[in-house]
C-alpha positions as CSV (number, residue, x, y, z in Angstrom):
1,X,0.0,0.0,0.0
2,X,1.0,3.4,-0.6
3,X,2.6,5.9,2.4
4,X,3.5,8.7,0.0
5,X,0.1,9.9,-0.9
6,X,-0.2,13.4,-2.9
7,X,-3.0,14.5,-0.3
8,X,-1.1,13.3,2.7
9,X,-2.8,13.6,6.3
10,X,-1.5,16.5,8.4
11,X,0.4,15.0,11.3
12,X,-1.2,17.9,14.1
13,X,-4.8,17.7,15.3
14,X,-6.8,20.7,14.1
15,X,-6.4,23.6,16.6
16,X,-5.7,26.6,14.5
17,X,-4.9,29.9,16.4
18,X,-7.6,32.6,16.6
19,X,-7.1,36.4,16.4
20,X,-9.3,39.0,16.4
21,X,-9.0,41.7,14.4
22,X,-9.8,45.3,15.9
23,X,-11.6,47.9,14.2
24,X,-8.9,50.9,13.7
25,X,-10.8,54.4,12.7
26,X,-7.3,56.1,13.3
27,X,-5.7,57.8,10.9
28,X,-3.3,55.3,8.7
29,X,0.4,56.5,7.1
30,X,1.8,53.7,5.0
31,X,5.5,53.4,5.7
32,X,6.3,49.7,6.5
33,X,6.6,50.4,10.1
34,X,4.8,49.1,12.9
35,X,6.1,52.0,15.7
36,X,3.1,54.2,15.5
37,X,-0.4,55.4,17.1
38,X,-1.8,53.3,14.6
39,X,-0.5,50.2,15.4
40,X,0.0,50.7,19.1
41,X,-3.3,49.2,20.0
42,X,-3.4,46.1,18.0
43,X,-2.2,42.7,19.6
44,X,0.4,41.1,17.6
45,X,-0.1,37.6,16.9
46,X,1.7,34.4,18.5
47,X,5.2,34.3,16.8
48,X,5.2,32.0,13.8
49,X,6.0,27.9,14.2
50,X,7.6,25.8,11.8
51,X,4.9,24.6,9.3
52,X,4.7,21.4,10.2
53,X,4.0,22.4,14.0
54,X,5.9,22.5,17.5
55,X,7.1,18.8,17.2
56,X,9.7,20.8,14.6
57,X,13.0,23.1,15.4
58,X,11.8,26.5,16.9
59,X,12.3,28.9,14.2
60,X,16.0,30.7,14.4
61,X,14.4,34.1,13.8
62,X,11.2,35.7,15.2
63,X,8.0,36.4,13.4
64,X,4.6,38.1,14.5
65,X,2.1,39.8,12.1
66,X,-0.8,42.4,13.2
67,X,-4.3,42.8,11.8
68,X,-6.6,45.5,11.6
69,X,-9.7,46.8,9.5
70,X,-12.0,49.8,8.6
71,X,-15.1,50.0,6.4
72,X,-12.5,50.2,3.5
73,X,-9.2,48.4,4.0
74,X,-7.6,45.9,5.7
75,X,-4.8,46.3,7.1
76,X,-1.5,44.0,7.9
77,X,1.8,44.7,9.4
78,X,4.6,42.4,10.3
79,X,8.1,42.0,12.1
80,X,11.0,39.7,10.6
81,X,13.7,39.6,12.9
82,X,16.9,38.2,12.1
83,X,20.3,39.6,10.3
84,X,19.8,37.7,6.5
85,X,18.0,41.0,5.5
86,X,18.4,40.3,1.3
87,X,16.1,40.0,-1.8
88,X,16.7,40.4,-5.5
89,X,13.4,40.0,-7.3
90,X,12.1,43.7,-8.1
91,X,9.2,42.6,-11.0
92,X,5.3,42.7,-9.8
93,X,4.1,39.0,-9.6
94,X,7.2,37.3,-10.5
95,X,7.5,34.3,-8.1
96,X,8.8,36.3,-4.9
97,X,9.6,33.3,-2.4
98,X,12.5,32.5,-4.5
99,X,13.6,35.4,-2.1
100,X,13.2,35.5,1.7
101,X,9.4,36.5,1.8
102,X,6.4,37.1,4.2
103,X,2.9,35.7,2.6
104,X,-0.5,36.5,3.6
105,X,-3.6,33.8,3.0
106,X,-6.7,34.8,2.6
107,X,-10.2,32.4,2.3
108,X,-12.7,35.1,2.9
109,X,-15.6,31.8,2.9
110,X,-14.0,29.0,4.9
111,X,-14.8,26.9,2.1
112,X,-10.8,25.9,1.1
113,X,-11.5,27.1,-2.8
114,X,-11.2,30.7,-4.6
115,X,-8.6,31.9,-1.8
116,X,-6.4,35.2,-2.3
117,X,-2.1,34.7,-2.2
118,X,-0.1,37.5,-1.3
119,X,3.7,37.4,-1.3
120,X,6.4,40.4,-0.6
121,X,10.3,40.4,-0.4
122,X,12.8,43.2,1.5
123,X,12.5,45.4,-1.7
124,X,8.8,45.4,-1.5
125,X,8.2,43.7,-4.7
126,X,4.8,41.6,-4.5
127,X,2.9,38.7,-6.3
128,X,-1.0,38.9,-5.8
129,X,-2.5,36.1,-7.2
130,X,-6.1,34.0,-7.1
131,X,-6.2,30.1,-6.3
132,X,-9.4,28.2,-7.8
133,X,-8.6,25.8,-5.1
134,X,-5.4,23.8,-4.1
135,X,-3.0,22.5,-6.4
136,X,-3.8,19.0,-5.0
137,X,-7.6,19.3,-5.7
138,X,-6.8,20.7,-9.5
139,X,-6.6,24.5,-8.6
140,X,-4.6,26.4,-10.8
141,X,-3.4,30.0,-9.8
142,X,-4.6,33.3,-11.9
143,X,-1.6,35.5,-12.0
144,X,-3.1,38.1,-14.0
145,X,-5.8,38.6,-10.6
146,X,-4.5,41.8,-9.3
147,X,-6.1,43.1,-5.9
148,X,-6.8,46.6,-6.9
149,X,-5.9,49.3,-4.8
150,X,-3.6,47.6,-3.0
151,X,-0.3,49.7,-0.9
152,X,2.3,48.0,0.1
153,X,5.7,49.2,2.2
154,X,8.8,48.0,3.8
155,X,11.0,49.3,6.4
156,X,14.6,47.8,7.3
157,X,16.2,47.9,10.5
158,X,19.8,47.8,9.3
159,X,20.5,47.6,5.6
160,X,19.4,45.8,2.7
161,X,21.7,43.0,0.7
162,X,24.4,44.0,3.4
163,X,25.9,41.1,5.4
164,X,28.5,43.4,7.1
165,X,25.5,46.2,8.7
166,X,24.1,45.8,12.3
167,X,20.8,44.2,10.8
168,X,17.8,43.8,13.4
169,X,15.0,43.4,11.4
170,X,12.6,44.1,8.4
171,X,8.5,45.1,8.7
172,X,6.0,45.5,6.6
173,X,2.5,47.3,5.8
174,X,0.4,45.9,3.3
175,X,-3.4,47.2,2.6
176,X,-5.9,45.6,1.0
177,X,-9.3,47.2,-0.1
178,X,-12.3,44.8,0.1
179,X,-13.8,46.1,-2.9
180,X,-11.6,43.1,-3.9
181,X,-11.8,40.7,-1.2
182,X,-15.8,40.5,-0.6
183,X,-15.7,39.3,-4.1
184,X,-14.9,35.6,-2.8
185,X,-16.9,36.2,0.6
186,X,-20.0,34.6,1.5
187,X,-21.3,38.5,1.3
188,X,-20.2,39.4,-2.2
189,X,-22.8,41.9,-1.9
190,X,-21.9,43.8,1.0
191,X,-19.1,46.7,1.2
192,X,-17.0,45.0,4.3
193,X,-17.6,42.3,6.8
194,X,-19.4,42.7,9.6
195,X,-18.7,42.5,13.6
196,X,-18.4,38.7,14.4
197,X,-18.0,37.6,11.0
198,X,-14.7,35.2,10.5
199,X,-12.1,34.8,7.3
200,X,-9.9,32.3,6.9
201,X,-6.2,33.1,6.8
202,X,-2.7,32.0,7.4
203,X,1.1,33.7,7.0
204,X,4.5,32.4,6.0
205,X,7.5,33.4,6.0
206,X,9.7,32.0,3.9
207,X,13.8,31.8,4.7
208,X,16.4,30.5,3.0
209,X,19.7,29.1,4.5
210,X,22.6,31.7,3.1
211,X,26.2,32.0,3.5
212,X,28.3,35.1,2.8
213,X,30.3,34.4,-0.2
214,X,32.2,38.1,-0.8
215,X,30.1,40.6,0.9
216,X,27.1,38.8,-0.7
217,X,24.1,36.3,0.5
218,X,24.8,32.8,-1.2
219,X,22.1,30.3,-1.0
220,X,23.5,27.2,1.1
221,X,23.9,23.8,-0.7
222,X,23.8,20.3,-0.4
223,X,27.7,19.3,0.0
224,X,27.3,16.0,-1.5
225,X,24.3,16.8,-4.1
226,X,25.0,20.6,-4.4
227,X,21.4,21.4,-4.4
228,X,20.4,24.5,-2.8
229,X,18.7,23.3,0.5
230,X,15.4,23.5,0.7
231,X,14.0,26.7,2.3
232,X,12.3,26.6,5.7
233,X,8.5,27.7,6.0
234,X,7.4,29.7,9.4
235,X,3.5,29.8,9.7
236,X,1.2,31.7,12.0
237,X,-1.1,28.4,11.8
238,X,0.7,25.1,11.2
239,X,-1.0,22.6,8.6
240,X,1.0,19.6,9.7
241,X,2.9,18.8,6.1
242,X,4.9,20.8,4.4
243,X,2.4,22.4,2.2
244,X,0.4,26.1,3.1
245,X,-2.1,25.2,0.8
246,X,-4.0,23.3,3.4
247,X,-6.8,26.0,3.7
248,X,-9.0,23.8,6.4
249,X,-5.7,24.2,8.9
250,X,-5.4,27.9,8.5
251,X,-6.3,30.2,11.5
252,X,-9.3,32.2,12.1
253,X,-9.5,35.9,12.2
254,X,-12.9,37.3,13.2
255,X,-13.8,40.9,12.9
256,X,-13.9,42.8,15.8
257,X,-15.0,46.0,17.0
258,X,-12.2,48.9,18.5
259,X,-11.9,47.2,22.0
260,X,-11.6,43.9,20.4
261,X,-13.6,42.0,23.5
262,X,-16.2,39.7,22.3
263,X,-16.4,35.3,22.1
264,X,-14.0,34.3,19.2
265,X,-14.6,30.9,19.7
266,X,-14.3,28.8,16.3
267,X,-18.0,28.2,15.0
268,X,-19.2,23.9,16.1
269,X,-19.7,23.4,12.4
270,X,-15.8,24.0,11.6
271,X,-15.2,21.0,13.6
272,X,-17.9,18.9,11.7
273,X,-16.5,20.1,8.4
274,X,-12.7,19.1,9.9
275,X,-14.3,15.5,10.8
276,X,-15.7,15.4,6.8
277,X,-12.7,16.2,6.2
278,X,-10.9,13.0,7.5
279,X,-13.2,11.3,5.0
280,X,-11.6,13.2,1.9
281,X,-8.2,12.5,2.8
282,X,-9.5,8.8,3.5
283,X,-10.6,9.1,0.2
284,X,-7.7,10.3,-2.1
285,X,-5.8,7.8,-0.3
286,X,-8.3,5.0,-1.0
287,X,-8.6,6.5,-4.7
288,X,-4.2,6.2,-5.5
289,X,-4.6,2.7,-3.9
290,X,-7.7,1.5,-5.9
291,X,-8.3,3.8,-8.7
292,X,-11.7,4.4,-7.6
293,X,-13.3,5.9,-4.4
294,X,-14.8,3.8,-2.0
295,X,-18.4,3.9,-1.9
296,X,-19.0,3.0,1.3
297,X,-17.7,4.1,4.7
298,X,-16.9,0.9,5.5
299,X,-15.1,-0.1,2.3
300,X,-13.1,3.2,3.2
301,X,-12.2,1.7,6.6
302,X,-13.2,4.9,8.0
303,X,-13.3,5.2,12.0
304,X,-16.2,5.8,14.4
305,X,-16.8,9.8,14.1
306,X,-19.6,11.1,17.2
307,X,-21.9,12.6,13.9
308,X,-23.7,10.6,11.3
309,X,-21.9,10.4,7.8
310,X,-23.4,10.1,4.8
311,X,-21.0,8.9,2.1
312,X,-22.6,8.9,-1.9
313,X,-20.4,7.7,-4.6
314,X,-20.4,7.8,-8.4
315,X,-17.8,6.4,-10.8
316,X,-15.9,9.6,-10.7
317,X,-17.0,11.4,-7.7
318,X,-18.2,11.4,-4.3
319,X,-20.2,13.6,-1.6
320,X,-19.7,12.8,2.2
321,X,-22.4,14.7,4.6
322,X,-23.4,15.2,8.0
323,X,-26.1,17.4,9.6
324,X,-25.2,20.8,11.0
325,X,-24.7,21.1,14.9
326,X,-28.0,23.3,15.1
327,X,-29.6,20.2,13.3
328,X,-31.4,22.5,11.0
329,X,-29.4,22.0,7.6
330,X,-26.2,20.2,6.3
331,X,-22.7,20.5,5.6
332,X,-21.2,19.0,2.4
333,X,-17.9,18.2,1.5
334,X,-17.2,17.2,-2.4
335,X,-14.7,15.3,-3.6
336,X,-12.5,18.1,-5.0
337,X,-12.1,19.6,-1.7
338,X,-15.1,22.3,-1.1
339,X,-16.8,22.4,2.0
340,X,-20.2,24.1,2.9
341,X,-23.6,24.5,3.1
342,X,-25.6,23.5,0.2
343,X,-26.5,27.1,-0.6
344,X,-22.2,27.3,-0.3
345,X,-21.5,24.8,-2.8
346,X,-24.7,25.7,-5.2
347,X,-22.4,27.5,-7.6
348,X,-20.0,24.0,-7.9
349,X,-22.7,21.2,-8.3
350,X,-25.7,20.9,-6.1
């Protein structure tokens, strides 16, 4: 049998971080630093962990991000400590993590399809991209997507592509209109979220291991291979395998009002959907092994879950279900990886 699947299992239990995101009315100046009025009220967030989780090496250089909103923007900042302040990429949605880089996630819909990308390096270039869904369910990325009226800015403390300089840190502002982002929300039709309501979202940072090579940042390599090492991936919310694209382990971010006091609890129905989920990753094993989905739970060899299941199958396809925890409606997940109610998925197939 197989262990190498495409779709492997994520080796941490679900327990993604929450944050809540304060309203900020104050008045915003976009210069990549975080050591203002604006920012002086919003909680940073925990510092990042390798991606895999904390069974992994404690990153060797500190991380937090910040979050914030208005009736027009959001609003991101973040701090990357550490002395490897470099980049090299300076084109607008060239792929930026061949650089060091800080990403930002964005499912707007908790439904792990049509999800924003954002990526930035130390000379504040960016890639803004759309994902259908994730590569391992077939989603392909759309690189011409631009999120319009977005500002970005970086500050350094030290100096950039400078190994010799007394470097401390880089941060970063990045602001994002929603005139863009409701477009993938569950309120498409509305000009912001609302208090209480929750996105999806995750951020990575993405270091390479360098040397200095004369005066210059060399990527490390393999000394028998001579591959360039692979690059090590520092997350805000863990997915347990090497692979952000793992939208149902991202964190949740809920909308909050100035004070940011209220219950930011993840939603019952997130962990029905995670307990679906345990069937889909059942399944794209089941399907590599076999060539065809199971069509029963018990062909599937699929554990006791405390929720009724309801698994239908088709020569190409499948739908697993369980009832809501209000017992009033059902979620669905379908076999290319989209969760939700049915009213969620009615645009994909029901």
């Amino acid at each position: 049998m197989n262990t190498n699947y495409s779709i492997p299992t994520p080796i941490i239990p679900f327990a993604p971080p929450v944050y809540a995101a304060r309203f900020n009315p104050k008045p915003f100046t976009l210069d990549g630093r975080l050591d203002n009025e604006f920012w002086a009220d919003i909680p940073f967030t925990d510092l990042f962990v390798d991606i895999e989780g904390s069974s992994r090496p404690t990153p060797r250089f500190a991380t937090r991000a910040k979050i914030a909103w208005d009736h027009e923007n959001l609003y991101f900042g973040a701090i990357l400590e550490g002395n490897e302040i470099w980049g090299n990429i300076t084109e607008r949605d060239a792929v930026i993590f061949y650089d060091n880089d800080f990403e930002i996630f964005i499912d707007p819909d908790s439904d792990t399809q049509q999800y924003y990308e954002f990526e930035m390096n130390a000379k504040n270039a960016f890639w803004d991209l759309l994902l259908t869904k994730a590569y391992h369910d077939g989603g392909k990325p759309v690189n011409a997507f631009d999120i319009k009226g977005i500002r970005t800015a970086v500050h350094i403390d030290g100096k950039l592509n400078d190994p010799n300089a007394e470097n401390k840190f880089w941060s970063v502002e990045v602001v994002m209109p929603f005139t863009t982002l409701m477009e993938c929300s569950s309120k498409s039709d509305c000009a912001c979220p609302d208090i209480g309501d929750y996105w999806r979202m995750n951020f990575s940072r993405v270091q390479w291991k360098v040397n200095v090579e004369n005066g210059q940042y060399v990527k490390r390599r393999d000394p028998v291979t001579k591959n360039i090492l692979p690059e090590d991936n520092w997350v805000w919310s863990p997915t347990g395998v090497i692979n952000i694209h793992y939208p149902e382990m991202w964190g949740f971010v809920f909308f909050a009002d100035e004070t940011g006091n209220g219950d930011f609890s993840i939603p019952q129905d997130e962990y029905r959907k995670i307990i679906l989920r345990q069937i889909y990753y059942l399944q794209s094993h089941y399907l590599e092994d076999h060539g065809h989905y199971a069509k029963t739970l018990e062909e599937l060899g699929a554990p006791a879950f405390p929720v009724e299941l309801n698994l239908e199958t088709t020569s190409l396809t499948y739908i697993v279900s369980c009832p809501d925890t209000v017992g009033t409606g059902t979620l669905y997940l379908l076999s290319d990886g989209k969760c939700g109610r049915k009213e969620d998925l009615s645009k994909t197939i029901l």
